[in-house]
PAZAPA-4460 file (N, C-alpha, C; in steps of 0.05 Angstrom, whole numbers, plus 32768, in hexadecimal, padded with zeros to 4 digits):
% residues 158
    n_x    n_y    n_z   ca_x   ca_y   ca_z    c_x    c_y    c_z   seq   type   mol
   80D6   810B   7E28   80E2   80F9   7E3B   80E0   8106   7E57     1      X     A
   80DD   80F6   7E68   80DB   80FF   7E84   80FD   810D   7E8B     2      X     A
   80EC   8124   7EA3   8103   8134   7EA5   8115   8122   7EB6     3      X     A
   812B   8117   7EAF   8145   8111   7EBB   8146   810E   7EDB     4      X     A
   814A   811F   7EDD   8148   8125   7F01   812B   811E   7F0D     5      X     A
   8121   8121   7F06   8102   8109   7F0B   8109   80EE   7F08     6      X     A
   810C   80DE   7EFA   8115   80C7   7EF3   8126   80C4   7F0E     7      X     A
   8147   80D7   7F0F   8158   80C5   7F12   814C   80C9   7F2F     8      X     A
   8140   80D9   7F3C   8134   80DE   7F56   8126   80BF   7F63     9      X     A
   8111   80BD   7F4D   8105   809E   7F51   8112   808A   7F4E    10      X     A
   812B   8088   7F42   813B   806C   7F3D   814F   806C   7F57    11      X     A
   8151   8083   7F65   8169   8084   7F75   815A   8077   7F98    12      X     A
   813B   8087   7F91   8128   8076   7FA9   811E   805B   7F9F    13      X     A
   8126   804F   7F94   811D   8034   7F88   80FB   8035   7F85    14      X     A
   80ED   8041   7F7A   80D8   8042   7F70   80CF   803B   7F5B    15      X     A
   80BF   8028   7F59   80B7   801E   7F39   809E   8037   7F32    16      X     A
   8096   803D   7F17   809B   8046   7F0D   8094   8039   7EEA    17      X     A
   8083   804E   7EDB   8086   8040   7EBE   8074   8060   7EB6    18      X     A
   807C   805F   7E9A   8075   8082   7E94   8064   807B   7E80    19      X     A
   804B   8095   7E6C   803A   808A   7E60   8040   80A1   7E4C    20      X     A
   8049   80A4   7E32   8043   80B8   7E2A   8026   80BF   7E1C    21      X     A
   8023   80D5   7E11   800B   80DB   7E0A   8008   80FA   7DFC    22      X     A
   7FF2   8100   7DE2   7FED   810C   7DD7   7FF2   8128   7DDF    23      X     A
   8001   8145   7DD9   7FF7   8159   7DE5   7FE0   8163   7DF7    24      X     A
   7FE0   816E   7E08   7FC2   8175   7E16   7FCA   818D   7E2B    25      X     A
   7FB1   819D   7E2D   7FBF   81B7   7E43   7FAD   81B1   7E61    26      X     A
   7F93   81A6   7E64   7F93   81A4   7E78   7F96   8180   7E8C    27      X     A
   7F8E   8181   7EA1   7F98   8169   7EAF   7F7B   8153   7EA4    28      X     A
   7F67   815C   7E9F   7F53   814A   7E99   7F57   813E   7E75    29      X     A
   7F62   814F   7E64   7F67   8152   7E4B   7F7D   813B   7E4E    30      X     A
   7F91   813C   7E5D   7FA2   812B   7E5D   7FA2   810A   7E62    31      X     A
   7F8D   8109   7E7E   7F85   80F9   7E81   7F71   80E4   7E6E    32      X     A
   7F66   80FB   7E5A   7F56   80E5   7E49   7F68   80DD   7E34    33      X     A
   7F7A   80F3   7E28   7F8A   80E8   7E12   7F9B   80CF   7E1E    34      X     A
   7FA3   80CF   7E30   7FBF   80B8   7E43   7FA2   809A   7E4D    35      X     A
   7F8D   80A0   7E4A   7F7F   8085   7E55   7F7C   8081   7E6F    36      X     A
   7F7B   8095   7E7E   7F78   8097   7E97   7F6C   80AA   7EA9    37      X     A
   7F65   809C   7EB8   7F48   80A7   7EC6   7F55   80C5   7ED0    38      X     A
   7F44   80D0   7ED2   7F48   80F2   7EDF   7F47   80E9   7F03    39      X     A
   7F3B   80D1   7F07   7F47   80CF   7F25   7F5C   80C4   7F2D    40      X     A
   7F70   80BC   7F17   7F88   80AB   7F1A   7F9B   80CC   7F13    41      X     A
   7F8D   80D5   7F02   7FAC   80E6   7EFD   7FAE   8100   7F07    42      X     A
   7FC9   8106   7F19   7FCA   8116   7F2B   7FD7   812F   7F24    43      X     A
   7FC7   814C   7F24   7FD3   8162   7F1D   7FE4   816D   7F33    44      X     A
   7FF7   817C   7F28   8005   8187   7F3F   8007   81AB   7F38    45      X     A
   7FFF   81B0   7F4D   7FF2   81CA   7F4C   8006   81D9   7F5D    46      X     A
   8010   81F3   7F51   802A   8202   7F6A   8021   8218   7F72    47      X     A
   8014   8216   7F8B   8008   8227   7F9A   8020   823A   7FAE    48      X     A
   8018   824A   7FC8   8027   8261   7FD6   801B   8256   7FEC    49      X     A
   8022   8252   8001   8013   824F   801A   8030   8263   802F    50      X     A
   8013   8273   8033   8023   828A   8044   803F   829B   802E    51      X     A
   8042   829D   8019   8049   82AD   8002   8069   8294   7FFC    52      X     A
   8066   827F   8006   807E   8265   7FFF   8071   8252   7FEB    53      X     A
   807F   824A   7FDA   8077   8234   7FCD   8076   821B   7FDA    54      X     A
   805C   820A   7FCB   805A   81F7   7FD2   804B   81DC   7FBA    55      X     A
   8049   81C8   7FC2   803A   81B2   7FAA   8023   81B0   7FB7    56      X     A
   8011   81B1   7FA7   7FF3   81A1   7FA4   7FE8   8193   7F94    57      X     A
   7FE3   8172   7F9E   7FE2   8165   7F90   7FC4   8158   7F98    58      X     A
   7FB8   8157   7F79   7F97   8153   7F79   7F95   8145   7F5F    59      X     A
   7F7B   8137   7F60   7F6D   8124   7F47   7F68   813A   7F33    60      X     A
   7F74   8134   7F18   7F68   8147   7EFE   7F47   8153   7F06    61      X     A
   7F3B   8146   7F0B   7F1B   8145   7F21   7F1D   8157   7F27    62      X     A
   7F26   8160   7F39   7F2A   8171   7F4D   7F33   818D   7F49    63      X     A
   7F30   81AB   7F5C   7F32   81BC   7F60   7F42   81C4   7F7E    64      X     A
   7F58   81CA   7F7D   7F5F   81D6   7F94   7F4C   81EA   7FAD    65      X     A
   7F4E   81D2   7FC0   7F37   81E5   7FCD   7F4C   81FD   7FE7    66      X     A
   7F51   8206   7FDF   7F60   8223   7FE9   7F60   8222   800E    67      X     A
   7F47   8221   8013   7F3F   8229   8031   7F4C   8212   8048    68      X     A
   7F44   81F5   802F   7F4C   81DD   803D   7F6E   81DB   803F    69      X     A
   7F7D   81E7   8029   7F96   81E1   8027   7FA4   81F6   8040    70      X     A
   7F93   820D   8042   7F9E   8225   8054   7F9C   8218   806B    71      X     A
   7F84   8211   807C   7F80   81FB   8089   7F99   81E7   8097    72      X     A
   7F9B   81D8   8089   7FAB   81BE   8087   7FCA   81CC   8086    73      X     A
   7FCF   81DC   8083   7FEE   81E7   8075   7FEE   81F6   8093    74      X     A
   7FE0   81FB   80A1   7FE8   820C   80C8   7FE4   822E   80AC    75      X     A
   7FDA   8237   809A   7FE8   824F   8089   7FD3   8260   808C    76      X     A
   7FD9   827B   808F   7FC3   828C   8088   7FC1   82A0   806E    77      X     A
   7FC9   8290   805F   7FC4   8296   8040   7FCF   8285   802B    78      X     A
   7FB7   8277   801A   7FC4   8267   8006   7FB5   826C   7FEA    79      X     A
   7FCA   8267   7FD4   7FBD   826C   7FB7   7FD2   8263   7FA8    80      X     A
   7FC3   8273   7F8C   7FD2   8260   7F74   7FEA   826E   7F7A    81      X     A
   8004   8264   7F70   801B   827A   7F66   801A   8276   7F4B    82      X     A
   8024   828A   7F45   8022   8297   7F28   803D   8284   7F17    83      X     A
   803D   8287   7EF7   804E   827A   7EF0   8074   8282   7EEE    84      X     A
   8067   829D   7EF4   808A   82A6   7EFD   8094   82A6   7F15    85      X     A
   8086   82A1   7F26   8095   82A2   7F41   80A5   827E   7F43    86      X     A
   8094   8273   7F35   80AA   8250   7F34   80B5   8251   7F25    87      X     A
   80AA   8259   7F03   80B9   8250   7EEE   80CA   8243   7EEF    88      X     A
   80DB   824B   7EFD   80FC   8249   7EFF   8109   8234   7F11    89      X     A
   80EE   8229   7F22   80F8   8217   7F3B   80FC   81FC   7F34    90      X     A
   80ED   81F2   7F25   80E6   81DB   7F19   8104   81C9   7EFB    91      X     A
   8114   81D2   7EFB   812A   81CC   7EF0   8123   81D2   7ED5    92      X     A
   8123   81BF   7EC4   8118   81B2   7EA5   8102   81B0   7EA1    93      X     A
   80E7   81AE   7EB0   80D7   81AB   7EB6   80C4   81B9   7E9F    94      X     A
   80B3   81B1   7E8A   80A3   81C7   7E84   8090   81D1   7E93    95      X     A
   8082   81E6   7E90   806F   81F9   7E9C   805E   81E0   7E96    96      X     A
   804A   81E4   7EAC   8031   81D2   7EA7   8039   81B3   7EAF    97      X     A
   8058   81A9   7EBB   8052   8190   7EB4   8066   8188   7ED0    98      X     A
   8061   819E   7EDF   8071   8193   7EF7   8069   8178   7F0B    99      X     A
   8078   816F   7F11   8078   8153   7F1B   8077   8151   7F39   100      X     A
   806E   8147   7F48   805E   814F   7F61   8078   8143   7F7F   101      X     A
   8090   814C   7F76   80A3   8146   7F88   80AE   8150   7F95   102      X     A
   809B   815B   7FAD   80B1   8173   7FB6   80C7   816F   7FCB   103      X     A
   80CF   815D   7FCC   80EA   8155   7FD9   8103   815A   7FC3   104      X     A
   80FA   8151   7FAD   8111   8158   7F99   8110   8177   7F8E   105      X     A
   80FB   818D   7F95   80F8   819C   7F8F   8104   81B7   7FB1   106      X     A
   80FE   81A9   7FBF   8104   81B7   7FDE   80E6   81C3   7FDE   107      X     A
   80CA   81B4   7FDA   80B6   81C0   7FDE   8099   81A6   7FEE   108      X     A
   8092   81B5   800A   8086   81A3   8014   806B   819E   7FFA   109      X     A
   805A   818A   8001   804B   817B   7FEF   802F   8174   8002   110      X     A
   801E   817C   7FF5   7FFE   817B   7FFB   7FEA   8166   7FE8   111      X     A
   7FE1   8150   7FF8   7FCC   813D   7FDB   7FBF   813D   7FE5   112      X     A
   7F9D   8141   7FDB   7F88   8138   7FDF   7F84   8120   7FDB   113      X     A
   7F7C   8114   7FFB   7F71   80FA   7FFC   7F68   80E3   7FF2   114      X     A
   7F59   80F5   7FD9   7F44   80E2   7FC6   7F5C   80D8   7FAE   115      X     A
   7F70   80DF   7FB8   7F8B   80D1   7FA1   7F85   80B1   7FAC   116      X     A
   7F86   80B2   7FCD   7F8A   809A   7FD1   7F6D   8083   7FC8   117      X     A
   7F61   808B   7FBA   7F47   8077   7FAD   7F59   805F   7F9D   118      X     A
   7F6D   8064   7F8B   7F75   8055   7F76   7F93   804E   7F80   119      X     A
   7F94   8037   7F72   7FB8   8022   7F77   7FC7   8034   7F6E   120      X     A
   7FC4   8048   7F54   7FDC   8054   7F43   7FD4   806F   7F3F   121      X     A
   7FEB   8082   7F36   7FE9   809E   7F36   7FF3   809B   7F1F   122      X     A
   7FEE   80B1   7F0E   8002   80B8   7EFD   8001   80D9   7EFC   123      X     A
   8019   80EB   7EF5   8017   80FE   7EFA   802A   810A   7EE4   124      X     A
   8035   8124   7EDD   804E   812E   7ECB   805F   8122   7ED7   125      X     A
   806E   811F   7EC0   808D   8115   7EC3   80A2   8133   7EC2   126      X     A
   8093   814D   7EB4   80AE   8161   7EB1   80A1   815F   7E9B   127      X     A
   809C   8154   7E8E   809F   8150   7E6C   8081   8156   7E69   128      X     A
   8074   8168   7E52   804E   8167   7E54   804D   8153   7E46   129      X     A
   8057   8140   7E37   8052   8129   7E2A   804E   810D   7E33   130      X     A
   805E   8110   7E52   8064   80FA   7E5B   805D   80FA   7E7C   131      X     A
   804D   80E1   7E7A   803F   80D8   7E9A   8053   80C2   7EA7   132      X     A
   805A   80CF   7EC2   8062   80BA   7ED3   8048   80A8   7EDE   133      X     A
   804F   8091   7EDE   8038   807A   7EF1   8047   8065   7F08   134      X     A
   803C   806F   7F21   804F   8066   7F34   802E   8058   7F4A   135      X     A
   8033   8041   7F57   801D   8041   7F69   8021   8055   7F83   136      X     A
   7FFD   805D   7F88   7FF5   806F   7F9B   8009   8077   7FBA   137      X     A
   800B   8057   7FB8   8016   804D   7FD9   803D   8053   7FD0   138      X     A
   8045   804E   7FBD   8065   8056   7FB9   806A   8076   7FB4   139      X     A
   804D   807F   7FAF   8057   80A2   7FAC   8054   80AF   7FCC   140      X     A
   803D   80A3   7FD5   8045   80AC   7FFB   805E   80AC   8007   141      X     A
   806B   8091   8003   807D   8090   800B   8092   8099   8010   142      X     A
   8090   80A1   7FF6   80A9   80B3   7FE4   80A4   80CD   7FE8   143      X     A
   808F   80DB   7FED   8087   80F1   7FEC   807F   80FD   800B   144      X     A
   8078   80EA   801F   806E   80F2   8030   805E   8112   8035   145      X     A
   8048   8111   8020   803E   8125   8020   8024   812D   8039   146      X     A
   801B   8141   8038   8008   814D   8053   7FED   8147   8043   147      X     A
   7FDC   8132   804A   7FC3   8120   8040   7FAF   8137   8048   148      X     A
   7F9F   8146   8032   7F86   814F   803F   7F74   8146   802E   149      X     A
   7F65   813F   804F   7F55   8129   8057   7F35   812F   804F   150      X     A
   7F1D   8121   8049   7F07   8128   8048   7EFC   8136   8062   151      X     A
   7F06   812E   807D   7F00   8132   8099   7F03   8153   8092   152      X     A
   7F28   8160   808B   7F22   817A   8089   7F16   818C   8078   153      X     A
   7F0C   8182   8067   7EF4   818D   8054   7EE1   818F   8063   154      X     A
   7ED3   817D   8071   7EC3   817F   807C   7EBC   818F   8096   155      X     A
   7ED5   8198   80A0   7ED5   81A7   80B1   7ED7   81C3   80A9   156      X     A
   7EE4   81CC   8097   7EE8   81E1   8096   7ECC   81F5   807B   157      X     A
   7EBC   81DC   8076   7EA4   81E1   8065   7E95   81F4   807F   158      X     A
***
């Protein structure tokens, strides 16, 4: 079941909202094919360090964190993965692997690659590795007001 405080987070912003469960799987493409959905609809959330702070990055299963662009875009002069013990612990209930891309309910700014905005709907962890939130593209901005990097700064910083 979706983690609680995820839920009541989205019910309290009036966000619709509908969850998908789905087969075991460890990575974001694995998941995506067991749940029926495209690897460009479903959004990993990846907990990177920008400048040695936590932060969200949110990208298409597709996709690879491009490091230089996020350093870039973040004003930071150093960004990477964080390891799984330096959050473990941030994320509430949350299992490892299935964090949910909210960083307002988490106290952590939030980074999406652009090419999210191709499709009407996202779906992403709920907290739970079993279970997908599916919310449209345009109600998770909202809610999220996350920092959009853009194809423009790819292209610049190529």
């Amino acid at each position: 079941m979706a983690e609680q405080r995820v839920v009541d987070y989205l019910n309290h912003h009036h966000v619709p909202f509908s969850t998908c469960r789905h087969p075991p799987a460890f990575t974001a493409q694995e998941i995506a094919e067991k749940a029926h959905i495209s690897g460009y609809n479903l959004a990993k959330t990846v907990v990177v360090k920008l400048d040695g702070k936590l932060a969200l990055c949110i990208l298409p299963a597709t996709e690879r964190v491009n490091f230089s662009q996020l350093r870039h875009a973040a004003g930071s002069h150093t960004a990477e993965l964080a390891a799984e013990e330096e959050f473990a612990s941030s994320f509430g209930h949350c299992e490892l692997g299935a964090t949910p891309p909210f960083g307002g309910l988490f106290g952590l700014p939030v980074y999406a690659v652009e090419s999210l905005d191709k499709g009407k709907f996202v779906a992403f962890n709920s907290g739970d590795s079993s279970e997908l939130l599916v919310m449209g593209w345009q109600d998770f901005q909202e809610l999220v007001h996350p920092v959009v990097l853009s194809a423009r700064q790819k292209a610049a910083i190529a």
